[in-house]
N, C-alpha and C positions, 0 to 999 in steps of 0.2 A: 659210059662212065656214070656211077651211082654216086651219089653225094646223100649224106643223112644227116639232117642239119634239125638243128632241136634249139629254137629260143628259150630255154629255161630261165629268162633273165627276170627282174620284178623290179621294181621301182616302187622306193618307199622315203619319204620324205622322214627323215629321225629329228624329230624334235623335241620328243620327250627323253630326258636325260634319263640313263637307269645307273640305277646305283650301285657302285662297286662291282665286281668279277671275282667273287672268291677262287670261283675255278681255276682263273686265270693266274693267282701265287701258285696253286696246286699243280698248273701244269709245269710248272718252271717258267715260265717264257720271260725271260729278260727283258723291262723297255717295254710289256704289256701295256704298264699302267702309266707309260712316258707320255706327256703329249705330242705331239706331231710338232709341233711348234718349238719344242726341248729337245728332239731327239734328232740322230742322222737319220735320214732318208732308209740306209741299210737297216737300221734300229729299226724304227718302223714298221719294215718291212718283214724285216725276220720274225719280228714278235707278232705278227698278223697272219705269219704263213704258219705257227709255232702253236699258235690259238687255237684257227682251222683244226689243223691235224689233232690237236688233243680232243676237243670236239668229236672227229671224225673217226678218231680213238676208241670215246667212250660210247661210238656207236656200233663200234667192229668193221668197222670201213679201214681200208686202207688209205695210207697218208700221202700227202699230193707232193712232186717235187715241185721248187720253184723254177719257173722257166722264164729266160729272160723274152723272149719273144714275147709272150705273154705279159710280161711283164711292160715293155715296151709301150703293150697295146694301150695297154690298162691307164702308164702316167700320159698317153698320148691323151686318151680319153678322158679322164681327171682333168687336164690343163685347160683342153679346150673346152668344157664347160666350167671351168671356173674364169677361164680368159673371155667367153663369150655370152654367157650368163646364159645358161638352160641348165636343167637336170631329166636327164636321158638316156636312154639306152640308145636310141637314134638320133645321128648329130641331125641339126635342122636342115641338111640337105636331104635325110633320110640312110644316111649311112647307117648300117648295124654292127653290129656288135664283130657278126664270121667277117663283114668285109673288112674290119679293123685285124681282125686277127689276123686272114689271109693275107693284109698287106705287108705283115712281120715276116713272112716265110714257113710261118708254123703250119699251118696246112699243106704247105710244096709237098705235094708227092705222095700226099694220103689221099684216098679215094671214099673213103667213109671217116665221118668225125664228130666228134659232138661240141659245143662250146656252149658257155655259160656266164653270166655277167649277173654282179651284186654292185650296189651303188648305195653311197653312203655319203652327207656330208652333216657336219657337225661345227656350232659355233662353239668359242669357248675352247676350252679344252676335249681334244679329239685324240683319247687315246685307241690303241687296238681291241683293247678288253671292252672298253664301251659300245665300240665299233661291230668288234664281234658278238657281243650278245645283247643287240642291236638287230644281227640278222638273222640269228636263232629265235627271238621274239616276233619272227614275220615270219609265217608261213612260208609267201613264193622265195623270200632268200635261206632260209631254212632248206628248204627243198634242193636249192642249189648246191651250197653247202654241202649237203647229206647224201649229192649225186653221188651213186658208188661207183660209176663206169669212170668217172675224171681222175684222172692218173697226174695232174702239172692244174699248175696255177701261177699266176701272175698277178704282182697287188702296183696299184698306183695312188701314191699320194702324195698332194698337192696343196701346200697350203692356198689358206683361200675359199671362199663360199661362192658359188654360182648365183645365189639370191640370199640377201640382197648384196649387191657388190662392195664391195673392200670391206665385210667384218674378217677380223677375227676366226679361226677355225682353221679343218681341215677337210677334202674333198677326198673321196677313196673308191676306188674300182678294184675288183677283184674279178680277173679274170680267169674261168679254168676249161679245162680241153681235155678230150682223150682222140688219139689217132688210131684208125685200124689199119 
């Protein structure tokens, strides 16, 4: 049995606020410029997965479905760093990222797979447009992003900051996957 397992993940600490997403009215995405803290969870979520794609769009990639497993993984990961105070791609026992996924179901029964993980938290106002060109502005989640083998994605967000504990904000996982 082959397993192809690819950390593409990056860890980037956003604390420089960037200004406006023009993109972001031009792609349409509704609830872009909501902040997490205004918005439903579905809001949120749709206009982060709506972002991506236009993104992934204007690079000639094709666009990722939302996958609830994935999805799953993502607010699992979100809460408990912001419940436990780290910012990580490995919880403090050393969990990663495929054994998060794996524990969804989303790997059952694939034999080759790739997975990939963007992390993102934000005081203040944390919307998706900030959020996403945010990781276009970083290289290693740029790269993520722009993987063209990822077919699904998963967004987790979690009000709440992992550091320092009880501001204001919002904490974000975007988890994505492709199965062979």
């Amino acid at each position: 049995m082959f397993r192809l397992t690819r950390n593409l993940s990056a860890i980037a600490l956003l604390t420089i606020a960037l200004l406006g997403a023009p993109d972001a009215r031009a792609a349409g995405c509704p609830h872009a410029h909501a902040a997490a803290a205004d918005a439903s969870r579905g809001d949120v979520t749709h206009a982060t997965v709506c972002l991506i794609n236009a993104v992934r769009r204007r690079h000639g990639l094709s666009t990722l479905r939302l996958n609830g497993q994935l999805s799953s993984a993502a607010r699992g990961h979100s809460s408990d760093m912001v419940r436990r105070r780290y910012f990580a791609h490995y919880t403090p026992e050393g969990l990663s990222p495929a054994h998060r996924v794996r524990s969804t179901g989303y790997l059952s029964g694939h034999r080759q797979w790739i997975v990939g993980e963007t992390l993102s938290w934000w005081r203040g106002q944390a919307t998706p447009a900030a959020v996403v060109v945010g990781w276009m502005h970083s290289p290693p989640h740029r790269e993520v992003l722009l993987h063209p083998a990822f077919r699904d994605v998963g967004i987790g967000v979690v009000l709440g900051t992992p550091l320092p504990a009880g501001r204001a904000g919002a904490t974000y996982t975007a988890d994505f996957g492709v199965r062979f």
